[in-house]
N, C-alpha and C positions, 0 to 999 in steps of 0.2 A: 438338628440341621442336616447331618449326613442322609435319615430318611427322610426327610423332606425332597433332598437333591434326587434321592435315586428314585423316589416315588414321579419325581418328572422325568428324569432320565436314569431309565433302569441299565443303561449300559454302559454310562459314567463309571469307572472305577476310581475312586476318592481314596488319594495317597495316605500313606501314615505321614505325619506330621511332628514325628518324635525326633527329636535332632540330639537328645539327650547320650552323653558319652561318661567314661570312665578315667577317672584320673590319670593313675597307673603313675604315680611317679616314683624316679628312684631313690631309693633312699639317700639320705642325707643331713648332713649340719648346717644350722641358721644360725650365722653366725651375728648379732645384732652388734655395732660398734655405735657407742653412744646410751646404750644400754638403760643407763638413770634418768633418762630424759623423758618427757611427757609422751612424745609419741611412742614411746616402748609401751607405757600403761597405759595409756587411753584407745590405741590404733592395733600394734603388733600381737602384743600376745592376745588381746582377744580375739584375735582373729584366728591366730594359730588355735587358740583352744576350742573356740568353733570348732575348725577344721576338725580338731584331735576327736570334738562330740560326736563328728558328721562322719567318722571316718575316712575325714579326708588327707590325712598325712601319710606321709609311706613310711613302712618298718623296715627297720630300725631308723630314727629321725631325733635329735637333738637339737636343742636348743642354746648357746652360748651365748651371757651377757658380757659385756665388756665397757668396761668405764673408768673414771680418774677414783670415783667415789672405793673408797675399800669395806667391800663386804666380802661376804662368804654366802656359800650356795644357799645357806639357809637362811641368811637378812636378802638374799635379792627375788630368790622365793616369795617369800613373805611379803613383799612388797608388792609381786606381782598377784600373789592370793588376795591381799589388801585391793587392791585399784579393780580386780574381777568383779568382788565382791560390791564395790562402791556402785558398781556399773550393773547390777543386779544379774550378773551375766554368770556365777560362779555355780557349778555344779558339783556340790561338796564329796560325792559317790565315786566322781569320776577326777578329781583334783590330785589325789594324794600319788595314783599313776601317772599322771600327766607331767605333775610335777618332779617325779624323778628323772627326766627327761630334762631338766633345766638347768643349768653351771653359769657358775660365772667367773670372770675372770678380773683382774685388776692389769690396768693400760693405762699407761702413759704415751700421751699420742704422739708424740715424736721425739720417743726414747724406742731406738732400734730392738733394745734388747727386751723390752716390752713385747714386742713381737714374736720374737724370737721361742718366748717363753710361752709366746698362744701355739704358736705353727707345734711347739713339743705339745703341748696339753692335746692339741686338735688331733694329731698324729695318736697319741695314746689314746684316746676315747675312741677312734677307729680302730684300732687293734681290739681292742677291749672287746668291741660289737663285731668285730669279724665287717666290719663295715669297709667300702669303698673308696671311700675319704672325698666323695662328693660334697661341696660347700657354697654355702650362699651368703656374703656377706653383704649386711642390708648396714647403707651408712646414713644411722639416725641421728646426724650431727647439724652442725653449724656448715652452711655452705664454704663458710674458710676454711675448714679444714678437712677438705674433700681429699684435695690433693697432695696434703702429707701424708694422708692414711691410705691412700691409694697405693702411695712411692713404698712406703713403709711394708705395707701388704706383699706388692714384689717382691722387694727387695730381699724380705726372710724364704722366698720361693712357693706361697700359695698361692700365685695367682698362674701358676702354670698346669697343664692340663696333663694327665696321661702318664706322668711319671712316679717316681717311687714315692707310693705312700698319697700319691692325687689322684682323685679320679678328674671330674668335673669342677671349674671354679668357677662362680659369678660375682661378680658383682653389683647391687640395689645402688642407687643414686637418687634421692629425691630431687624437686625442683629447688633454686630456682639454678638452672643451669648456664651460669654467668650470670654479667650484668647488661653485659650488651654484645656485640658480636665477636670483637677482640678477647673479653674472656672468657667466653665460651669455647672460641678454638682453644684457647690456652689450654682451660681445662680440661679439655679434649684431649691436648697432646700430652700433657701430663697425664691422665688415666691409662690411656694407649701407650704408656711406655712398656707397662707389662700386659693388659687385658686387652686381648682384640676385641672387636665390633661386638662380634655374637658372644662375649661372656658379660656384656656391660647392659644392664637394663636401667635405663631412664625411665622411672614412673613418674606417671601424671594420671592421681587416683579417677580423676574425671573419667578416664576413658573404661573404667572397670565399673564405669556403674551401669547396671544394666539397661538404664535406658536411651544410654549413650551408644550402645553397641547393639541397640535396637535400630538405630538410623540407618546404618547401612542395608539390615534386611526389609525395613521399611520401603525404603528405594528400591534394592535391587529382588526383592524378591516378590517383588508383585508387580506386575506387566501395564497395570491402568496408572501408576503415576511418570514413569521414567521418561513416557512420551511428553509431558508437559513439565517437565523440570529444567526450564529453562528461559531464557531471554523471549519468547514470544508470546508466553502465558502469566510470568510471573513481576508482577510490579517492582517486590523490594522484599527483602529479606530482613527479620528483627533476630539476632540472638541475643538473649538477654540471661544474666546472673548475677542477679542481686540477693544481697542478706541482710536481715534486720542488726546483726552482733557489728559492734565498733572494731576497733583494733584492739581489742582484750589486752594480752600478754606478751603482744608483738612486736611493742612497741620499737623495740631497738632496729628491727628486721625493719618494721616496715616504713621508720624515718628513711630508710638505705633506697629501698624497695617504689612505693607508692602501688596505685593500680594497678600500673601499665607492667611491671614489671612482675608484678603478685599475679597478677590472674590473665594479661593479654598476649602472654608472652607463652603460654603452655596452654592454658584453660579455651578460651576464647580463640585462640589459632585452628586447634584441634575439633573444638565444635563447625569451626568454619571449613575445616577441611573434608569434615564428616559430609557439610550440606554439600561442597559444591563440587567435588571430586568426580572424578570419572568412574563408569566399573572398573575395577582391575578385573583381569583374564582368568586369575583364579581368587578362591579367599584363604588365602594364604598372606605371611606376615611378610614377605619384600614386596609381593605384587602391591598388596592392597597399603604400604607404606609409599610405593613407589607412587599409587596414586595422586597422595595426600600432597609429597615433594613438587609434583605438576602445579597442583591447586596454589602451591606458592611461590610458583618459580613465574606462574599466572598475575599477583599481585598487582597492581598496578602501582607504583612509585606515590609514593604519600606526598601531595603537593603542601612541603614544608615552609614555603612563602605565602601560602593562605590557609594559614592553620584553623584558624576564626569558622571558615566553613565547612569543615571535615571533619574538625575536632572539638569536646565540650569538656572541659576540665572543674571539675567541682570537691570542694573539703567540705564534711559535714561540719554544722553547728551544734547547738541545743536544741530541743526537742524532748517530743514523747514517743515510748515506744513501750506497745503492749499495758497504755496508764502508767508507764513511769517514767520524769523525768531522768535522761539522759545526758553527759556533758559533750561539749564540744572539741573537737581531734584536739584543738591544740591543747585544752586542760586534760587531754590522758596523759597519764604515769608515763613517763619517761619521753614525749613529746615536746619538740623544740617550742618556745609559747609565740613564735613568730614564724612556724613551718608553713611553706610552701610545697610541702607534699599532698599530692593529688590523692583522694580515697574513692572517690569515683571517675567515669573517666562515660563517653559516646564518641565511637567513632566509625563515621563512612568512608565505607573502602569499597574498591571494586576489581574485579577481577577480569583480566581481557583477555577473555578466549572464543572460539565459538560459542559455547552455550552461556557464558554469563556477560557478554558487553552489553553494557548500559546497565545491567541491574545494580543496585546501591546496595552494599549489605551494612548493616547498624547494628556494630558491636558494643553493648553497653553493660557496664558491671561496677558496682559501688558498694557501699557500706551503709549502714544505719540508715537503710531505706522500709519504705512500711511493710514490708512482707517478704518471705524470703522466697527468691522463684528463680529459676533455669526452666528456659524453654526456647524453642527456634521456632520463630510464626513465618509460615512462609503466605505474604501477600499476593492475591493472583490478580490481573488485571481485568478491570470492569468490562463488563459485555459490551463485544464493538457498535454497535447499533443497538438503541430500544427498541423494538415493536408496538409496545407497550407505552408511549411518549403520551398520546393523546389520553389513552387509560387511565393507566397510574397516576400521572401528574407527578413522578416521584423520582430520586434516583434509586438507581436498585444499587444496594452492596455488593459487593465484589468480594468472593471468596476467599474463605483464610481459614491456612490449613496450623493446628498448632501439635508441635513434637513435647511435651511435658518431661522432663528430666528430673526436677523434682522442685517441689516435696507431690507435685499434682503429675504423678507416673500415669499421664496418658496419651492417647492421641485424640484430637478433634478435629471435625473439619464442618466449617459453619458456611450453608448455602441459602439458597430463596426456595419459600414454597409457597404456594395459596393461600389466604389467612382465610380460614370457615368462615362462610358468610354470603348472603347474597352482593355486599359489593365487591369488585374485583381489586384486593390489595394484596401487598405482599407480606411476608412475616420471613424472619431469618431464624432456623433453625440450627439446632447445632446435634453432629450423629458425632459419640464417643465411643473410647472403648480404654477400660482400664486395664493398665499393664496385667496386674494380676487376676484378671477375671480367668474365670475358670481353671487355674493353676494353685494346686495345694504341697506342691514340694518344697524344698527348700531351697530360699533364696540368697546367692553368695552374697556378702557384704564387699565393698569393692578393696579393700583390704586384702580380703581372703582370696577374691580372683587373681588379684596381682602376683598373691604369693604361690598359689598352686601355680601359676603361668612363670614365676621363676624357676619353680622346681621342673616342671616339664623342659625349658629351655625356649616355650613359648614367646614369641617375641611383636605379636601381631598390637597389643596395647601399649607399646612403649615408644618412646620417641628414637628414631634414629638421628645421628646427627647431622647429616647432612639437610632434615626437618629443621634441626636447631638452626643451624645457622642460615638458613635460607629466612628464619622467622624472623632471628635478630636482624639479618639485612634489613631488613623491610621497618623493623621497630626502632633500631636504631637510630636513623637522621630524625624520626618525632621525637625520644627522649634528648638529643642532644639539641634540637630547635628549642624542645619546651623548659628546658634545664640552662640554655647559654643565653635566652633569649632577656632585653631590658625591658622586655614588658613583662616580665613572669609572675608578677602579682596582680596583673588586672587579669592575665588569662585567667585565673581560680576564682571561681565563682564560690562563694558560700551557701549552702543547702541545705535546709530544715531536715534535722534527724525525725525520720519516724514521716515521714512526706512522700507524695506521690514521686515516682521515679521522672528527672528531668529526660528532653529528649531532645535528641536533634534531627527537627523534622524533615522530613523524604522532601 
């Protein structure tokens, strides 16, 4: 392509387009609390052992598990050699290194002197290495006990920065961050009693996947879309994230939880904020956070007295999925057998500023639906006049552009063109382009981004809270309408597992 361009215009000079950078981070301790828990084997340390294959961790770098369960360095090893290996992901040349990097410890999570007993262990393994005493503690727990382990963290003195025997302290926070906006500030102020702003990372994996962090340069780095991304070209907005998997093993989480709180509360705010955001000034992580807080401070007030047309609330049934019969939410394990909890969820929202009044956006995400898909379609509006009226005899389609997030990592954008032939009709084609074409490196799992982006001190993929709670505002008065309300068993529609995905039409 490059001599094609210069072959027309030999005086074009065609950029490098290499944006690829280097780690560099400082060495350090991952400290995981929760340790024994599924997301340590199935999520963490692959990812860190990735990293250790790709040479992406900095030297000297440790690992600590921490849990109720009592092993020793060599059963939590072994455990995590075990689940590698399950995962085909185990590189036996390069394990037996890796693995001397790994400890563990025994924790009782709100017994002080528990702590007490890591803050010594942590302090001697930095001596040992001539190490910094930089740390990262990723908290792979039950969201109840965020905030004992946080208090406790303090309280023994690792969560302060620069002093004897600290260098840098973080702390990882998974979702779901509260339950509605009351505990969320809670949580807040309880974290914030020892960890300021900038040591506290709130992940939400969505945004470490690479083709979620492709939207932005989608937009901002090409000049032919930014001019029509908005209210006078575009009809309506879909962002959709649905999955074929039921509530698996979740069940306790997700009686508590349902949809709205599982995936529209972090997942689905964050896609929406990716679409409808302003540039920020630089790309940097307050600028372009600072954006995202507009896009919801933008919000328009969810009209919680006509819930009917905004909103579409549905629990799957039975069904097929993939040829095999599947059961219904309420016969999963651990499932109230008269739950009114929501597993899918459409909802229209809009957001009133200059560039988006009057467009509709349709958020929609559910379970045990027939395929699994994220993507943002954005609808453009049909061409103002036909010319073509007496011609065609037809209506033309109207442009749609799709963002693919996964499992289909591409972009599309489907227009009209002439269909061959002596009579004059149309045909809708579609021009794609897959994420990975013509790129042969190596591609971070969003695991691994998150974790290199804690060690740097990166903060550009993580939620700030003042995000949080501008979201819960907004989510809030729908959970308490749909939760206090005497009709809350007609709202929940029932939905054929393994079915096309319901909607709520524009």
């Amino acid at each position: 392509m490059d001599e094609i361009i210069k072959a027309t215009a030999p005086d074009l000079e065609i950029p490098s387009q290499d944006f690829t950078g280097v780690y560099g981070s400082d060495p350090c301790t991952i400290v995981i609390v929760g340790a024994t828990g599924d997301l340590t084997a199935r999520k963490l340390v692959p990812a860190l052992f990735n990293l250790y294959l790709n040479d992406g961790l900095p030297k000297p770098f440790h690992i600590v598990g921490c849990g109720r369960t009592r092993l020793d360095n060599q059963q939590f090893r072994g455990r995590m050699e075990t689940a590698l290996d399950a995962a085909g992901s185990l590189d036996r040349s390069k394990w037996l290194k890796f693995a001397e990097s790994i400890h563990y410890c025994v924790i009782d999570y709100e017994d002080l002197s528990s702590y007490r007993d890591l803050a010594e262990f942590l302090r001697d393994l930095d001596e040992k290495k001539n190490a910094p005493g930089n740390r990262i503690f990723y908290f792979s727990l039950p969201p109840s006990l965020y905030k004992t382990v946080a208090q406790m963290i303090g309280r023994v003195g690792l969560a302060k920065e620069g002093e004897e025997n600290n260098g840098w302290s973080r702390v990882v926070v998974e979702k779901p961050f509260g339950r509605n906006l009351e505990t969320a500030v809670d949580l807040d102020q309880s974290i914030r009693e020892y960890f300021q702003e900038h040591q506290i990372f709130r992940i939400d994996h969505y945004l470490a996947k690479e083709t979620v962090q492709n939207i932005l340069m989608f937009r901002f780095a090409n000049s032919i879309f930014e001019p029509i991304w908005n209210r006078r070209y575009i009809e309506h907005v879909n962002i959709t994230a649905v999955e074929t998997l039921g509530v698996e093993h979740r069940a306790g989480y997700y009686e508590q939880a349902g949809v709205i709180r599982d995936m529209f509360q972090n997942h689905m705010m964050q896609l929406l904020a990716l679409t409808a955001m302003e540039p920020p000034s630089l790309f940097q992580a307050d600028q372009v956070r600072d954006e995202k807080v507009k896009a919801f401070k933008s919000l328009r007030p969810f009209p919680v007295d006509n819930l009917y047309k905004y909103l579409f609330l549905g629990q799957y049934g039975s069904g097929t999925i993939n040829g095999n019969a599947v059961r219904p939410y309420r016969d999963e394990p651990g499932v109230n057998p008269n739950s009114l909890t929501p597993t899918f969820a459409v909802m229209k929202v809009f957001i009133d500023n200059w560039r988006w009044q009057g467009v509709p956006f349709y958020l929609t995400s559910g379970k045990r639906l027939a395929k699994k898909l994220t993507e943002i379609a954005i609808q453009f509006k049909e061409v103002p006049h036909s010319m073509f009226r007496k011609t065609l005899g037809q209506t033309i389609a109207a442009n749609r552009l799709r963002l693919g997030i996964y499992p289909d990592e591409k972009v599309t954008l489907t227009f009209q063109t002439k269909n061959p032939g002596a009579k004059v009709r149309l045909r809708s084609v579609t021009m794609d382009f897959s994420y990975d074409q013509n790129y042969s490196g190596p591609i971070l799992d969003a695991y691994e981004k998150v974790l290199i982006d804690c060690m740097l001190g990166d903060q550009m993929l993580f939620w700030r809270q003042d995000s949080i709670e501008h979201s819960w505002s907004f989510l809030t008065p729908i959970l308490d309408e749909c939760e206090s309300c005497d009709n809350r068993e007609n709202m929940l529609r029932i939905y054929e597992a393994g079915g096309q995905t319901p909607r709520l039409l524009p």
